[in-house]
C-alpha positions in Angstrom: 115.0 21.4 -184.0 115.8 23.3 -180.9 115.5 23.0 -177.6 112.9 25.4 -177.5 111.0 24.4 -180.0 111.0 20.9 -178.3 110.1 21.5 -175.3 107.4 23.5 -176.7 106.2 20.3 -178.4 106.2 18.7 -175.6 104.0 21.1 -173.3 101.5 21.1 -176.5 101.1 17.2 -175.9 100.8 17.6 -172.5 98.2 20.2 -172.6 94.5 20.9 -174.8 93.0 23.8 -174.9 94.5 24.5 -171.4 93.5 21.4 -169.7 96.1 18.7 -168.5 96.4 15.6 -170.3 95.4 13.1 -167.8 97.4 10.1 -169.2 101.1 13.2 -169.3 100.0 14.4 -165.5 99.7 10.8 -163.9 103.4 9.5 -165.9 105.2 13.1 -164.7 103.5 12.5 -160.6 103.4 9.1 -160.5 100.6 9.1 -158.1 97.7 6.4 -157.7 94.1 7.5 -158.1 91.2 5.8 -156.2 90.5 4.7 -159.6 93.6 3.0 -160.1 93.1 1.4 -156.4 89.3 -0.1 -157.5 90.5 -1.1 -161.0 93.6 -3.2 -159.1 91.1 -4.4 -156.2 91.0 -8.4 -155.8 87.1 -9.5 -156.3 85.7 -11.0 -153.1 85.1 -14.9 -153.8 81.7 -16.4 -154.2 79.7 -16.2 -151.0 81.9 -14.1 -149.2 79.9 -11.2 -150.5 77.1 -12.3 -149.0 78.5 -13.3 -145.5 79.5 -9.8 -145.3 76.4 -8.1 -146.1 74.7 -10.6 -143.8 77.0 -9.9 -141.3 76.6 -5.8 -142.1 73.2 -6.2 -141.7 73.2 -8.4 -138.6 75.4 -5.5 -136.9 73.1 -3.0 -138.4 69.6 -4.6 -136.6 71.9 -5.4 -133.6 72.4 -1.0 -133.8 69.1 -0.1 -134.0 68.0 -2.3 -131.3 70.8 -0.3 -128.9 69.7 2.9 -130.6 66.2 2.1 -130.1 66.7 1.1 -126.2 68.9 4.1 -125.9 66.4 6.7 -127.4 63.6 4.7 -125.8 63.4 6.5 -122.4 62.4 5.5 -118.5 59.6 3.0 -118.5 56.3 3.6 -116.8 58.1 1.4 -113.9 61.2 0.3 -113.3 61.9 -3.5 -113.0 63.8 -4.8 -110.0 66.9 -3.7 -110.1 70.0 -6.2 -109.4 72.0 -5.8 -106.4 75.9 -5.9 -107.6 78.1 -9.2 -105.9 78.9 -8.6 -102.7 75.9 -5.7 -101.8 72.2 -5.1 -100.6 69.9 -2.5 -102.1 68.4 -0.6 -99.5 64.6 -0.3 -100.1 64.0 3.4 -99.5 67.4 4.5 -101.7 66.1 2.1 -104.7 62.9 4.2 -104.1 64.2 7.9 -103.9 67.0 6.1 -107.2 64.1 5.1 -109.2 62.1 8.8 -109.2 65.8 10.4 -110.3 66.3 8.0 -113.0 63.3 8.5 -114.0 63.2 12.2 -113.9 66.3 11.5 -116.6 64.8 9.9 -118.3 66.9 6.4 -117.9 66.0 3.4 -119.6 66.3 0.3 -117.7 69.3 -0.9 -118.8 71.2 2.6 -118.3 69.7 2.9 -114.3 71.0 -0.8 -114.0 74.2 0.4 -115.2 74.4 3.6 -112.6 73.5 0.8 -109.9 76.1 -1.6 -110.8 78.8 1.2 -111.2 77.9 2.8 -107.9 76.2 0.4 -105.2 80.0 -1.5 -104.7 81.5 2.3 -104.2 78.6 3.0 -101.6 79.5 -0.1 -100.0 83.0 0.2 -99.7 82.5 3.8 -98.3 80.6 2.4 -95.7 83.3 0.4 -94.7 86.1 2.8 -94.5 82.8 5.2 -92.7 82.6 2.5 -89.7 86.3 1.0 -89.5 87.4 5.2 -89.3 84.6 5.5 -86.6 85.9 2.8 -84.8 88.7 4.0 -84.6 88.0 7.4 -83.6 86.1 5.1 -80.7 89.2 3.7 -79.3 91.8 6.5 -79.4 88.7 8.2 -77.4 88.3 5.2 -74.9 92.0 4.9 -74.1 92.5 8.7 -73.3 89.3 9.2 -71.0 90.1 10.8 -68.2 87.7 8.5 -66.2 88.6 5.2 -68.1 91.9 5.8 -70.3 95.2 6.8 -69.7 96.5 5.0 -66.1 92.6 3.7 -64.9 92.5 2.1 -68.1 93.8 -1.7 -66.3 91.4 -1.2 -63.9 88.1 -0.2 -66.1 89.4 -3.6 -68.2 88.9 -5.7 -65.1 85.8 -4.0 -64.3 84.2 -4.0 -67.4 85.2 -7.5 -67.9 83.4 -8.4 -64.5 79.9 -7.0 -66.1 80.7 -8.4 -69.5 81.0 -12.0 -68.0 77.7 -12.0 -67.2 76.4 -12.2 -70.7 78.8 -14.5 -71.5 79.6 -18.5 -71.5 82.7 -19.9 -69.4 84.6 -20.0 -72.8 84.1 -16.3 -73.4 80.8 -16.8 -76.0 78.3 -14.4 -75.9 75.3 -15.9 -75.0 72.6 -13.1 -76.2 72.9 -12.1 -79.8 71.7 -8.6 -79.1 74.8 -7.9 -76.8 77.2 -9.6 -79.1 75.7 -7.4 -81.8 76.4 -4.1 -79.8 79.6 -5.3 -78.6 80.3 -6.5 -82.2 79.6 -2.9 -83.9 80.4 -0.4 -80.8 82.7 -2.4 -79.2 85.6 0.6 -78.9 82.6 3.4 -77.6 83.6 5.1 -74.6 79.7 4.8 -73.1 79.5 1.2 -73.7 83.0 0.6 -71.8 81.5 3.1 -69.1 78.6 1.5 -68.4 80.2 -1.8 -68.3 82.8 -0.6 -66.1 80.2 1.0 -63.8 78.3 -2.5 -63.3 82.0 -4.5 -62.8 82.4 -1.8 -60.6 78.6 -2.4 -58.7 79.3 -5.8 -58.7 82.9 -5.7 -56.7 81.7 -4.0 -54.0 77.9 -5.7 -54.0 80.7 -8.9 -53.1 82.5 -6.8 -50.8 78.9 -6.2 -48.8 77.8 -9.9 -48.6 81.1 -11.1 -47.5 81.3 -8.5 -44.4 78.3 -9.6 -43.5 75.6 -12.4 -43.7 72.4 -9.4 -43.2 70.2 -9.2 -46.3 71.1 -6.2 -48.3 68.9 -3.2 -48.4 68.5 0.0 -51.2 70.3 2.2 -49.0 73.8 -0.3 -49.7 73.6 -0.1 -53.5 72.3 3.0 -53.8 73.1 5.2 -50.7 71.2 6.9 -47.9 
């Protein structure tokens, strides 16, 4: 027999009526089928079927309930929402919060989830808002041309004469309003000013009573 003639042989086997021979093609590839992959598969073992269909379904329910809150939309009002550690929810922003959220449609749990995101980047903003104001304040203060720059020694004496006044021997501030303001705008040039001006009133309101023992009238504090 020739060469040919086997070869031809050998493509008839291979081949019927023109379509492969399934059992030729998969010994010449040498590739694995899914079939071959599900026929080789190792069983699961008693029970564990059923843990993972349990377990299938349990993430299923656990889905839809997601899904459902998802799809669900705003309520008819929102419940309180939860300030984030470390911040206060202002009434009137919750209020003008809760009509947007709504307006988007935002179930509870998602608006919760804006708050929770946002409120501690509000808050820290705030912070950086008033410690840059503050600072703005002082550079101000020090380069007044009425109480910076070379009067500023004197405007801290003078200011300190007035500020005494609201506070103990030790340097506590005895009214909680004052400690407030001096707390929050204790670097604005208007608030130095005016204390400066009193310290100032006060020096010389001294000066007067120790020239002389007469009773003081208007016309020495304020001018005739």
């Amino acid at each position: 027999m020739s060469e040919g003639t086997a070869a031809e042989n050998q493509t008839s086997e291979a081949t019927t009526n023109g379509t492969p021979n399934p059992d030729s093609q998969g010994q010449q590839q040498g590739e694995s089928t899914l079939i071959d992959e599900i026929s080789k598969a190792t069983p699961p073992q008693e029970g564990q079927q059923s843990q993972e269909e349990g377990k299938t379904e349990e993430n299923k329910e656990e889905n839809k309930g997601k899904k459902a809150e998802e799809t669900s939309g705003a309520p008819e009002k929102y419940e309180d929402f939860k300030a984030p550690e470390g911040t206060a929810l202002d009434a009137e922003v919750i209020k003008t919060f809760s009509e947007v959220a709504k307006s988007l449609n935002l179930p509870q749990a998602k608006a919760q989830e804006v708050i929770d995101k946002l409120a501690p980047k509000l808050a820290e903003r705030q912070i950086e808002v008033l410690k840059q104001t503050n600072a703005t304040w002082k550079e101000k203060s020090l380069h007044d041309e009425v109480i910076g720059g070379d009067n500023w020694k004197n405007t801290v004496f003078s200011a300190q004469r007035a500020l005494k006044e609201f506070q103990t021997p030790t340097g506590e501030f005895t009214d909680p309003d004052v400690y407030e303001l001096a707390t929050f705008a204790g670097n604005h040039p208007g608030l130095i000013k005016i204390l400066k001006h009193f310290g100032d009133s006060m020096r010389e309101d001294k000066t007067v009573r120790g020239s002389s023992n007469r009773t003081l009238t208007p016309d020495d504090i304020y001018g005739k």
